[in-house]
N, C-alpha and C positions, 0 to 999 in steps of 0.2 A: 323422300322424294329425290329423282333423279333429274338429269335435265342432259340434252346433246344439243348440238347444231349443228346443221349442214350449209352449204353453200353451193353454189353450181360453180363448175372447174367451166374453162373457158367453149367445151362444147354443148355446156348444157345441164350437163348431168349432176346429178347432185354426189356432194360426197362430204367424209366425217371430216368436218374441222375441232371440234371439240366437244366432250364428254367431262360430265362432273364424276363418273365415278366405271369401273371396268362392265357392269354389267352393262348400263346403258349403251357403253361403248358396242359392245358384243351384239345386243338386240339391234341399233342402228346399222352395223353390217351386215348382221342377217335379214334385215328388214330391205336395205339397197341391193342384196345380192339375191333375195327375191322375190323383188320388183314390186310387192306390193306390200301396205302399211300405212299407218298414220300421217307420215311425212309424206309422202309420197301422193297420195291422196290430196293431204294438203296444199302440195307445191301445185299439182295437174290442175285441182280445182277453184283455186287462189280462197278459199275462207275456212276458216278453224275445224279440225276434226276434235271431236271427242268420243272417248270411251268411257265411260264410269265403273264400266264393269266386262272387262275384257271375257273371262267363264260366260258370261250370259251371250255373247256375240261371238264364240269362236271362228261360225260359217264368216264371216267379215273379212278376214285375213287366217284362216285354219292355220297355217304353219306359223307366220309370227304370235299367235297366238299363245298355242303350246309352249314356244320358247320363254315367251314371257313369263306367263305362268308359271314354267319350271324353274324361274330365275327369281320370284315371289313379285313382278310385274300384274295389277291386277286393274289399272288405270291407266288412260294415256288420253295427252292432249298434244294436238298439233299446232303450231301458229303460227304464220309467215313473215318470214322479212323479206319484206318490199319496199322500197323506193319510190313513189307514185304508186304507177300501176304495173312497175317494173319486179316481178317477184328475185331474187336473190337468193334461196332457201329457205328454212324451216329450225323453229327451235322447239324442243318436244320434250315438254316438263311428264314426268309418271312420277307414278306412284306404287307402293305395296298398300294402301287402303282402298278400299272402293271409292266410289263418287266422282260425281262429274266435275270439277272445278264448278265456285258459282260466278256469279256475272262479275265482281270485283277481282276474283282470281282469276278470271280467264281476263280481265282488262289490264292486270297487272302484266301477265306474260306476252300480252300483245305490247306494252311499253315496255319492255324488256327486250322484245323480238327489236322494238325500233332502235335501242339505243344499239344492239348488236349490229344493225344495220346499220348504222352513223359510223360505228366503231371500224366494221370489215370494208367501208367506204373510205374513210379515214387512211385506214394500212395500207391499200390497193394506190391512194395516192402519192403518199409517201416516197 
């Protein structure tokens, strides 16, 4: 499993703050550079995207798709960090296995989303 975050820069847009590992990195740029994806999704419509199985769903995002795929990406979850009702970006766990996270794994990465949230709240004060 991989894992990114994004964050919105001060007009909005979201962009990479951090990656667990190169690939992910790579898919999250290609994913912001075009314009549509998991995060992306997730930040416009403020609640969790998921894939279990990205081959089954190419029409969904076609181009990030393939990229995936060709990088052994075959899973993706979205999940917001928010503040209230204030969204902040997006932290977006994959995977190379199929399946959808279950309810405890996707509650995990949504408490995970928040402490990043506390955390990028934190730094911006400082």
């Amino acid at each position: 499993m991989s894992c990114l975050s994004t964050l919105t820069d001060p007009d909005g847009s979201l962009q990479l703050v951090a990656s667990t590992c190169e690939k992910a990195q790579l898919l999250e740029m290609f994913q912001l550079a075009a314009g549509a994806g998991p995060c992306l999704d997730c930040f416009r419509s403020g609640e969790a995207v998921t894939v279990g199985n990205l081959e089954a769903e190419t029409d969904r995002w076609p181009q990030l798709s393939q990229e995936a795929l060709t990088c052994g990406v075959t899973s993706v979850h979205a999940t917001l960090l928010r503040l209230r009702e204030q969204a902040s970006g997006t932290m977006n766990p994959s995977s190379v296995h199929d399946g959808a996270p279950n309810a405890e794994d996707a509650a995990v990465a949504q408490a995970l989303a928040n402490v990043a949230t506390i955390g990028s709240l934190q730094e911006h004060t400082d």
